[in-house]
Legacy VTK file of the C-alpha trace (Angstrom):
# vtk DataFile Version 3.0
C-alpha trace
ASCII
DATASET POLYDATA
POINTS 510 float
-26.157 46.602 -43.758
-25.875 44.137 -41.170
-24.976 45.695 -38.546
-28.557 47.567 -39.376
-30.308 44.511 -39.767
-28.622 43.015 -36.532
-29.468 46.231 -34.447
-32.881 45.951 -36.383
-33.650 42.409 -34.880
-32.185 43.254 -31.362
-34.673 45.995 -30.517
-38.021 44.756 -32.667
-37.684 41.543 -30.627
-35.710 42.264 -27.526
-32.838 39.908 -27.619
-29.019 40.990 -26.559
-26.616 42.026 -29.110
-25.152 38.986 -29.018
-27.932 37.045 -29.713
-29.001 39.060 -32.344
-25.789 38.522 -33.964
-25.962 34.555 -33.355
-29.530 34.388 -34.566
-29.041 36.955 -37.705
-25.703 34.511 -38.983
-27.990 31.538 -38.311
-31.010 32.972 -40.870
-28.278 34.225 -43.180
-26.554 30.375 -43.288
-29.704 29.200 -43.669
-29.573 30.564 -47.021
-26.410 30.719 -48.144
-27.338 27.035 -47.527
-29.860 26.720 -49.949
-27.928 28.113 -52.109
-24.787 25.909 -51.827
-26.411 23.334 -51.690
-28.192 24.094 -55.256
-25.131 26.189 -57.612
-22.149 24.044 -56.155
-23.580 20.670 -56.124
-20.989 18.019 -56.429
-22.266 17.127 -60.029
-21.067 20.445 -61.018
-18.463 21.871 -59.261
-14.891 19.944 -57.882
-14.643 19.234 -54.100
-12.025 22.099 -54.304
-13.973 24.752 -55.015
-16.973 23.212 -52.384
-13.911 23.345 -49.703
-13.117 26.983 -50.704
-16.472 28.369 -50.519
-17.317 26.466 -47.159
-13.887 27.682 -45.634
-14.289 30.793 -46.548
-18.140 31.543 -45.458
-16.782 29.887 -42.053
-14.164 32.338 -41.914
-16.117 35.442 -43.255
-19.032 34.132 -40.157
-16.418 33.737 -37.722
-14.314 37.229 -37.468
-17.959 38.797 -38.175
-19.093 37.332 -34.962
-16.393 36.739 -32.973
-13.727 39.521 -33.942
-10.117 39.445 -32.798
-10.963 36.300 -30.808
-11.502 34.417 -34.403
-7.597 34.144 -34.492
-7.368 31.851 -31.313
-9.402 29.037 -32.947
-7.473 29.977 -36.311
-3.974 29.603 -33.636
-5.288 26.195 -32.261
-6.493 24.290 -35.360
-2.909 25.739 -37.307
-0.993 24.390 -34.291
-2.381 21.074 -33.994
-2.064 21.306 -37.819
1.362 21.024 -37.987
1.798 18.437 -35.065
-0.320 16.465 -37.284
2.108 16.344 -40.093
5.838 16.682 -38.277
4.674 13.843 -34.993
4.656 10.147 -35.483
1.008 8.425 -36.156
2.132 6.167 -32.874
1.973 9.197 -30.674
0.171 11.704 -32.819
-3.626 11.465 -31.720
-2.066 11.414 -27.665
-0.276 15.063 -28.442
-2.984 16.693 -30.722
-5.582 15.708 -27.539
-3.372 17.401 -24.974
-2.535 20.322 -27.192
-6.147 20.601 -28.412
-7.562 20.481 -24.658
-5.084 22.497 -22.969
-5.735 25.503 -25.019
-9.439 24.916 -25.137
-9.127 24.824 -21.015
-6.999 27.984 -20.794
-9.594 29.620 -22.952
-12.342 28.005 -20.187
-10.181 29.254 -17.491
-9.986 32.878 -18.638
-13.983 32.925 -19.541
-13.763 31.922 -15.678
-11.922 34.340 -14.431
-13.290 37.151 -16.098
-17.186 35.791 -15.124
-17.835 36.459 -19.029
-21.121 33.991 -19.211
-22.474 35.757 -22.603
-24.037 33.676 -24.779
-21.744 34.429 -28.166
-18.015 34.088 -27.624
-15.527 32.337 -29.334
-15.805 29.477 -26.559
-18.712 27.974 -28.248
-16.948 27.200 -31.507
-13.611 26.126 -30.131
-15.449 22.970 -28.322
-17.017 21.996 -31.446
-13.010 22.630 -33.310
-11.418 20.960 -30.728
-13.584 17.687 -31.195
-12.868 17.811 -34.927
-9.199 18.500 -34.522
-8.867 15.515 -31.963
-11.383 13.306 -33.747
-9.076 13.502 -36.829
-5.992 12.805 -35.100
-7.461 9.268 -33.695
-8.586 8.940 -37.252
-5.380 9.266 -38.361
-3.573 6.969 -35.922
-6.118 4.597 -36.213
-6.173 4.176 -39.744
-1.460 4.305 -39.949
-1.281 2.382 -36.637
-4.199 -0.998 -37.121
-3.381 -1.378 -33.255
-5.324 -4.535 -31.837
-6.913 -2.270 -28.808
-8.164 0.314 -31.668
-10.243 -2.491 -33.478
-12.159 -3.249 -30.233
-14.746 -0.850 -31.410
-16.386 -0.815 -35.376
-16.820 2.726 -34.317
-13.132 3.556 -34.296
-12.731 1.218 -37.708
-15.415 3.062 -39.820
-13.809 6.280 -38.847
-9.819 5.608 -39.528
-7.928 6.912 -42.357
-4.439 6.901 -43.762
-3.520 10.298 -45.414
-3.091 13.873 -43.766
-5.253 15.863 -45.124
-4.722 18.591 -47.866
-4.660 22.306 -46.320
-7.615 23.150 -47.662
-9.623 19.684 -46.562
-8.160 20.312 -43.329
-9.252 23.999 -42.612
-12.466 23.511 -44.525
-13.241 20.470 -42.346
-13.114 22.383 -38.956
-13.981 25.963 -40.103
-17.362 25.223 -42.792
-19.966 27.798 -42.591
-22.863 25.395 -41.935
-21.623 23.822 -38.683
-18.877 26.585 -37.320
-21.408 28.676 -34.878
-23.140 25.528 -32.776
-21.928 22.905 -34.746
-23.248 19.911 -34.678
-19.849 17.641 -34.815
-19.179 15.399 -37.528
-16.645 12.977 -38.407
-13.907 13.656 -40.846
-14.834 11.002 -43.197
-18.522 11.931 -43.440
-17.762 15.205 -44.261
-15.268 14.916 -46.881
-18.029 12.386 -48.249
-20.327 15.214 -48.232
-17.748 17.773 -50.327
-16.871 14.843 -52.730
-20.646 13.687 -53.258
-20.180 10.217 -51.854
-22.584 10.981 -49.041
-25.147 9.380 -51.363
-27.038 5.828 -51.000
-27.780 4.043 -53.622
-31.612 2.068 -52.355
-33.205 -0.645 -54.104
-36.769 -0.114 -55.190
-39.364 -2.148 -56.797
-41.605 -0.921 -59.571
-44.893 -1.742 -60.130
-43.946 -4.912 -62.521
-42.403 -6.309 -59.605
-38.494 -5.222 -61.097
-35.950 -4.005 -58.616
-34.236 -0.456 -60.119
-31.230 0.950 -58.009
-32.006 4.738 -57.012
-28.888 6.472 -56.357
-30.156 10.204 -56.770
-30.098 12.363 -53.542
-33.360 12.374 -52.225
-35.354 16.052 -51.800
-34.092 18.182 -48.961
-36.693 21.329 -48.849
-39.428 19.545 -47.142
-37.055 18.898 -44.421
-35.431 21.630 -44.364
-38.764 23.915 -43.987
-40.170 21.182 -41.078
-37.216 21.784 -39.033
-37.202 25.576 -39.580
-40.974 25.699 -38.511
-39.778 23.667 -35.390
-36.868 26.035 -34.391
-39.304 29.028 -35.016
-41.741 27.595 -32.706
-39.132 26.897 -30.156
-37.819 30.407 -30.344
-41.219 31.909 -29.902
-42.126 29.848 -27.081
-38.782 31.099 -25.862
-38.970 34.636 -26.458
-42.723 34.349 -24.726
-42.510 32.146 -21.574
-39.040 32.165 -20.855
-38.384 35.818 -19.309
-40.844 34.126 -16.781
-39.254 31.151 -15.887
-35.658 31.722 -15.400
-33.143 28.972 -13.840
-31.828 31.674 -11.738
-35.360 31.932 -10.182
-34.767 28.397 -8.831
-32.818 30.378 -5.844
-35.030 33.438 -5.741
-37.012 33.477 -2.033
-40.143 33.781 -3.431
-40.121 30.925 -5.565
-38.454 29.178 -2.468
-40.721 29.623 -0.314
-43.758 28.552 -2.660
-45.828 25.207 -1.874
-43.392 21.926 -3.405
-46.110 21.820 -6.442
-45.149 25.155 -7.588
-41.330 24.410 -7.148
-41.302 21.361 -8.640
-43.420 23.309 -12.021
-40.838 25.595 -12.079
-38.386 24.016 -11.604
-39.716 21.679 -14.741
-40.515 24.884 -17.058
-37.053 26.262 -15.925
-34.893 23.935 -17.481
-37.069 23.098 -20.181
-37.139 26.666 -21.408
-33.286 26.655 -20.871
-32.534 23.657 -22.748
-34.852 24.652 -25.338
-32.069 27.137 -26.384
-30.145 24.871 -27.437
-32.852 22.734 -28.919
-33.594 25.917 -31.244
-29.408 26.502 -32.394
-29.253 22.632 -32.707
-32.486 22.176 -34.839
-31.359 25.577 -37.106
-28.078 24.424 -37.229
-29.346 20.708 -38.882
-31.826 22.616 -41.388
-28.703 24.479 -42.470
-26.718 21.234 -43.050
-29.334 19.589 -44.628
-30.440 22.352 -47.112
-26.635 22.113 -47.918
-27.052 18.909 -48.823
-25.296 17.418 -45.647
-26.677 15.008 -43.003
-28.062 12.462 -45.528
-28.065 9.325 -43.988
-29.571 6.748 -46.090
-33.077 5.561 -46.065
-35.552 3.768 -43.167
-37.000 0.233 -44.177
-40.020 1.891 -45.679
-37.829 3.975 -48.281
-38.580 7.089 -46.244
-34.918 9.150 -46.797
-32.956 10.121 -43.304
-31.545 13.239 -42.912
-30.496 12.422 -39.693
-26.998 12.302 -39.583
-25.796 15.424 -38.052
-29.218 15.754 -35.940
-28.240 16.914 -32.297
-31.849 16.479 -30.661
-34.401 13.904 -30.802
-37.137 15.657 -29.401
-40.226 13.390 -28.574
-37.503 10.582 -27.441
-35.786 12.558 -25.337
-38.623 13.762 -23.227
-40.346 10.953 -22.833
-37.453 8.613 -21.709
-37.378 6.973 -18.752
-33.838 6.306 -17.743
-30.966 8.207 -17.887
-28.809 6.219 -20.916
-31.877 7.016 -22.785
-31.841 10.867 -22.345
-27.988 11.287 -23.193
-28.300 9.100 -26.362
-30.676 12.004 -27.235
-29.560 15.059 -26.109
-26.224 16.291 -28.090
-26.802 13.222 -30.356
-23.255 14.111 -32.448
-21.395 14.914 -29.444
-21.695 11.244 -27.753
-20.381 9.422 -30.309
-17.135 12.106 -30.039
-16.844 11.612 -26.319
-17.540 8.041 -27.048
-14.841 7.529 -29.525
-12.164 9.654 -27.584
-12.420 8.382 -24.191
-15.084 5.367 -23.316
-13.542 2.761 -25.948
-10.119 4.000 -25.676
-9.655 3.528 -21.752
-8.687 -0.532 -20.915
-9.722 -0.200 -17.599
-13.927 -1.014 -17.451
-14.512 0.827 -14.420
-12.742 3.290 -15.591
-14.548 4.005 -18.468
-17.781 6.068 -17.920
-15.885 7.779 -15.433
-13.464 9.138 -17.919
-15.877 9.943 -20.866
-17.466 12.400 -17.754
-14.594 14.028 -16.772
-13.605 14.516 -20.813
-17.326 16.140 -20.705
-16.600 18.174 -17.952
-13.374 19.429 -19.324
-14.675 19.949 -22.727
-17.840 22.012 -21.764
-15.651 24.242 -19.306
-14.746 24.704 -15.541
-18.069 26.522 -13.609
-19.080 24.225 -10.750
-21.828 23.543 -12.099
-20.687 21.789 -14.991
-18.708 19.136 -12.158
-22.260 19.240 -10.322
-24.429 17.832 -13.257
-21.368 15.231 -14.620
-21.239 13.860 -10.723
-24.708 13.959 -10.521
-24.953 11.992 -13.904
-22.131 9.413 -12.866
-24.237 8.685 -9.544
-27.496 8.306 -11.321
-26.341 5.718 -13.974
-24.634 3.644 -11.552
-28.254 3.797 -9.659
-29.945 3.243 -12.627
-28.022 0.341 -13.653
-28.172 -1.464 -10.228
-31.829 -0.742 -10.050
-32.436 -2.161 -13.747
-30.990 -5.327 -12.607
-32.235 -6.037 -9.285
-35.552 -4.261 -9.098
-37.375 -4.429 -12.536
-37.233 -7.903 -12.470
-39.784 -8.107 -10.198
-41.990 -5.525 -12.035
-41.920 -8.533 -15.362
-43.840 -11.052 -13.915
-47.554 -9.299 -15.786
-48.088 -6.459 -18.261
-50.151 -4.618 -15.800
-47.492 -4.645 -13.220
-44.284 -3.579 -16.298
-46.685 -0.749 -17.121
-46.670 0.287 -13.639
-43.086 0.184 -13.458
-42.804 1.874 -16.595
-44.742 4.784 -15.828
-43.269 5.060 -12.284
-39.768 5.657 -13.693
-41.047 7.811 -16.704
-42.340 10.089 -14.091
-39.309 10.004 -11.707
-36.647 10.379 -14.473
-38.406 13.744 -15.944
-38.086 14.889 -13.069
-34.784 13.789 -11.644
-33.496 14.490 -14.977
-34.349 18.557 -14.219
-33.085 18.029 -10.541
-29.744 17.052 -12.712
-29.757 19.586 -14.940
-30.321 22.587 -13.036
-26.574 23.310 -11.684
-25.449 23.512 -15.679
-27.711 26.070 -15.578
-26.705 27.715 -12.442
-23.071 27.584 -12.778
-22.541 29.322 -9.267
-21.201 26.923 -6.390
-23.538 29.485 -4.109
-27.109 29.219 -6.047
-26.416 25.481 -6.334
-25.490 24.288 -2.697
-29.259 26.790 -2.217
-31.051 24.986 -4.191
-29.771 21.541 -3.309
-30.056 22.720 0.077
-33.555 24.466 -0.039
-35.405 20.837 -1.102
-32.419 19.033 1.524
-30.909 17.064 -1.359
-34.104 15.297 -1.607
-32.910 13.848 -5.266
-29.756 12.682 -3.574
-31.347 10.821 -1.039
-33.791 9.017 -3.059
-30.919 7.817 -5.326
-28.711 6.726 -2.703
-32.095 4.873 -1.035
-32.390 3.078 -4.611
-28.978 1.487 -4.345
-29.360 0.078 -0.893
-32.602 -1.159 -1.868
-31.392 -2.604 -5.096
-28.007 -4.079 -3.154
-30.087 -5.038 -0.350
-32.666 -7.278 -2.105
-31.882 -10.562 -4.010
-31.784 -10.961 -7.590
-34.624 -12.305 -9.344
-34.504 -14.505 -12.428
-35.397 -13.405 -15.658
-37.131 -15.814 -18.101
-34.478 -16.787 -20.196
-36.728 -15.332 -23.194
-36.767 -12.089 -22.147
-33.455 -12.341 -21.741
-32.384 -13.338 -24.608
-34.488 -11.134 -26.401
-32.950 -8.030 -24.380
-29.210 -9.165 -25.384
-30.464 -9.092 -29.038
-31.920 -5.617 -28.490
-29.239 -4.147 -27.348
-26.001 -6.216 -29.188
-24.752 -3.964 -32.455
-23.536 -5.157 -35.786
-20.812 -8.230 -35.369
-17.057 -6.372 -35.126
-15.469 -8.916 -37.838
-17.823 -7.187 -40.521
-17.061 -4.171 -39.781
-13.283 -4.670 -39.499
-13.315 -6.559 -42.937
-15.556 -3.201 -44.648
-13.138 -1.029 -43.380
-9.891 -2.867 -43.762
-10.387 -2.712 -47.302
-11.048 0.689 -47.551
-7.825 1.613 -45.648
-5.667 -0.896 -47.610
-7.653 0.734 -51.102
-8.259 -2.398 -52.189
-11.744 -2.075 -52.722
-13.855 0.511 -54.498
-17.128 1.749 -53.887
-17.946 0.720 -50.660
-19.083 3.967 -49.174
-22.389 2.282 -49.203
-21.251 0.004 -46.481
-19.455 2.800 -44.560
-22.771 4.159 -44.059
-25.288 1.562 -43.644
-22.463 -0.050 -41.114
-22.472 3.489 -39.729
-25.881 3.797 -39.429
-26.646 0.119 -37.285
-24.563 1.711 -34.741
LINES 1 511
510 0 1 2 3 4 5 6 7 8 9 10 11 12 13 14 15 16 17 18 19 20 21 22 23 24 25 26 27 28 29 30 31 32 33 34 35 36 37 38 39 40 41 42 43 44 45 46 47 48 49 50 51 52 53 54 55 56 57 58 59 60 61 62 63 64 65 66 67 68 69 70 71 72 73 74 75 76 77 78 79 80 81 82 83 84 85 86 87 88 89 90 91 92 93 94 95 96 97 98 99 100 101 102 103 104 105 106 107 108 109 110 111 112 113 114 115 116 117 118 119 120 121 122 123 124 125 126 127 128 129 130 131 132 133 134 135 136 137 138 139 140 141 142 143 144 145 146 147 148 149 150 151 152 153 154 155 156 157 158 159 160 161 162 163 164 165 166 167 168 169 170 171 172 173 174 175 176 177 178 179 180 181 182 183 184 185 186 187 188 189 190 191 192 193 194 195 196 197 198 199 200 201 202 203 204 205 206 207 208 209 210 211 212 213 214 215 216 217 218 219 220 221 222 223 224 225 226 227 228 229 230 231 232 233 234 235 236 237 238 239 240 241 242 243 244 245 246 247 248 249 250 251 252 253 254 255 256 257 258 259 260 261 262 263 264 265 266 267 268 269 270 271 272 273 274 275 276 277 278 279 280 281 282 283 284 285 286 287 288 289 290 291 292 293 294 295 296 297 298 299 300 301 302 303 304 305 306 307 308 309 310 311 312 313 314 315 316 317 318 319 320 321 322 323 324 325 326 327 328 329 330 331 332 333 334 335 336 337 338 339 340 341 342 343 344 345 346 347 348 349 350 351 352 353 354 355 356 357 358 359 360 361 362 363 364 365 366 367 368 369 370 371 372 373 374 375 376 377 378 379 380 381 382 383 384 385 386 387 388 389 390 391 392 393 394 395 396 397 398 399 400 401 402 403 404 405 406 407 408 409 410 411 412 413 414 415 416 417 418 419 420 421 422 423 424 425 426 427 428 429 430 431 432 433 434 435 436 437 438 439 440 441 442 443 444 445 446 447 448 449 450 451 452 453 454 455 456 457 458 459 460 461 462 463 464 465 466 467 468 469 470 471 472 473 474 475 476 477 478 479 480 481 482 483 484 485 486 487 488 489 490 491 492 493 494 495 496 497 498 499 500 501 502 503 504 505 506 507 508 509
């Protein structure tokens, strides 16, 4: 029956095989979701049975989709499995990250060599494993090991942990049916929350009388769940619509080269909007399938309003209207960053080394086409820029509102469209269509970039007033380390109970 339904869906609507497959699993997790999320409840059912059923839907999904190619995430996760519980916690989370990366690239490598670029493979999946398997194994160290250099971050305290986990927590942790396809990543912690029903907040609210009652019933899901389905059928129909029209590869085609630089530049824009909107659509599905589990509860706003944000991927209406490039990654793969931020930004003790690191880990991690290096170089130029520019050129943009708004909409407008100029090699991949394009416009974006940082090295610095200032350091400072340290400390030590309500609203100021 599903292969009928899948062949069904691939010629009513015109999408590949593959996709068909991708976007059939996605509609039937969806509501296997629902229904999860509704018979095994963690009121009614033990986390064991929750881990079962999760495991095996994930594993039922994955050899469905994926075949005989199922068993090399099964062969990775089993391996790193067992270094897990036979290496030292000293050296563990260093091994598991070499082991987990090194089979992830020679999986890359042969996707390479073969020029297999289809949408559904098993490739997919093992980036999203291979940040659970390694996020666990800093966990773990992190949590046996209460190393000085580990406690720099309130990040890497929130997420530690002391025990191994149980076979089935383990395999039910990086194989669960409702984030196995596209993800999104999650930490260990807040899943196992999730299975054991600790996921929920208890919020203060005020009657009417003025008395404060504690609520700590898990807020309704549906609504959201339905709001985000409407989105990702929206996005898939503007897909399905515009998109055979505007494809990247058309970037390189002559007659799109050889268009006026209004044109280019619109589809150029469309282009990699469309493209990225794929992933917009599996991220968005993906969440609704979470949530209507019950998962991705993240406490409530100020107002009361619940947050099912946790495992979003995508914040739409941020992410395409921001105006630097900081902004637009701490949109775009929202669960990802924290991952790459965990493994490889806080845990590198040289500063400059730092952002270059976390790129390379990116590059690595998402696979070894050119164009992958292309857009992580291209990012790691642009933030320096951006940084350099921040400080020595918007100063002089604060001395009036009319003048900041100027400034503001000045970069707003350059950054949407540098941000496509970016993007467009991930979606090339070729070395030859790239070095076209880039050549075609004569590295125009380059230029300008590189012009920005002799400008912004050239020029002298002007003073801030030491209110704004200030007011910018408060902005941008997170919660104070010590608190977080002393939260977590105690729940590592198990001398405190209950405090998965500071876990999360800790977790959620970050």
């Amino acid at each position: 029956m599903a292969k009928h339904l899948i062949s069904l869906i691939s010629s009513q609507i015109g999408l590949t095989r593959e996709e068909a497959t991708f976007t059939y699993f996605l509609l039937v997790s969806l509501f296997v979701a629902v229904l999860y999320g509704r018979i095994l409840h963690p009121h009614r059912v033990s986390p064991v049975v929750r881990h079962l059923v999760s495991w095996l839907l994930g594993m039922y999904i994955g050899f469905y989709s994926y075949s005989w190619s199922m068993f090399h995430l099964i062969a990775q996760a089993t391996i790193c499995y067992i270094l897990l519980q036979i290496l030292s916690p000293k050296i563990v989370h260093k091994v598991v990250f070499i082991v987990a990366i090194l089979y992830l690239s020679v999986e890359h490598v042969r996707q390479l060599i073969s020029n297999h670029t289809a949408d559904l493979d098993h490739i997919g999946p093992m980036m999203i494993i291979t940040a659970r398997i390694t996020s666990l194994a800093f966990g773990l160290h992190d949590g046996k090991e209460f190393l000085s250099s580990v406690y720099s971050t309130a990040v890497a305290v929130l997420h530690a942990f002391k025990s191994i986990p149980a076979v089935i927590e383990y395999y039910s942790y990086i194989f669960h049916f409702q984030c196995l396809a596209v993800g999104p990543f999650c930490f260990y912690k807040d899943y196992i929350d999730f299975i054991e029903g600790k996921h929920v907040i208890p919020f203060t609210k005020k009657t009417d009388d003025g008395k404060e009652i504690v609520i700590y019933k898990e807020p309704p899901v549906m609504n959201v769940v339905v709001k985000k389905t409407c989105v990702a059928v929206c996005i898939v129909a503007t897909i399905l619509s515009i998109g055979p029209y505007y494809l990247p590869i058309g970037n390189v085609d002559p007659a799109v080269l050889n268009s006026s630089i209004a044109y280019r530049l619109w589809y150029l824009w469309i282009s990699v909007v469309l493209f990225q909107a794929k992933y917009i659509f599996a991220w968005t599905i993906a969440d609704a399938i979470c949530n209507a589990s019950g998962f991705g509860f993240n406490g409530y706003h100020s107002n009361g309003e619940p947050k099912w944000n946790l495992v979003t991927n995508i914040n739409c209406s941020e992410f395409f209207t921001c105006q630097n490039l900081k902004q637009t990654k701490d949109t775009w793969h929202m669960t990802v960053n924290p991952y790459m931020r965990y493994a490889a930004f806080d845990r590198v003790s040289v500063p400059r080394l730092k952002l270059f690191s976390t790129l390379l880990l990116s590059c690595i991690w998402h696979g070894f086409y050119p164009g992958y290096f292309w857009t992580s170089g291209n990012a790691f130029l642009t933030t320096i820029v951006s940084k350099q520019g921040r400080q020595k050129i918007r100063p002089y943009f604060l001395s009036s509102k009319e003048s900041k708004r100027v400034y503001d909409i000045i970069t707003l407008i350059f950054h949407q469209i540098n941000v496509v100029y970016i993007f467009i090699p991930f979606a090339l991949l070729s070395n030859e269509y790239i070095i076209t394009f880039y050549s075609s416009c004569y590295f125009i974006g380059h230029i300008i970039v590189f012009t920005i940082l002799v400008v912004a090295i050239a020029i002298p610095s002007k003073k801030v007033k030491k209110e704004s200032a200030t007011n910018d350091v408060l902005h941008t400072n997170s919660m104070p380390l010590n608190s977080a340290l002393q939260t977590n400390n105690k729940e590592i030590n198990g001398n405190a109970k209950n405090d998965n309500n500071l876990h999360h609203r800790k977790y959620n100021e970050l």
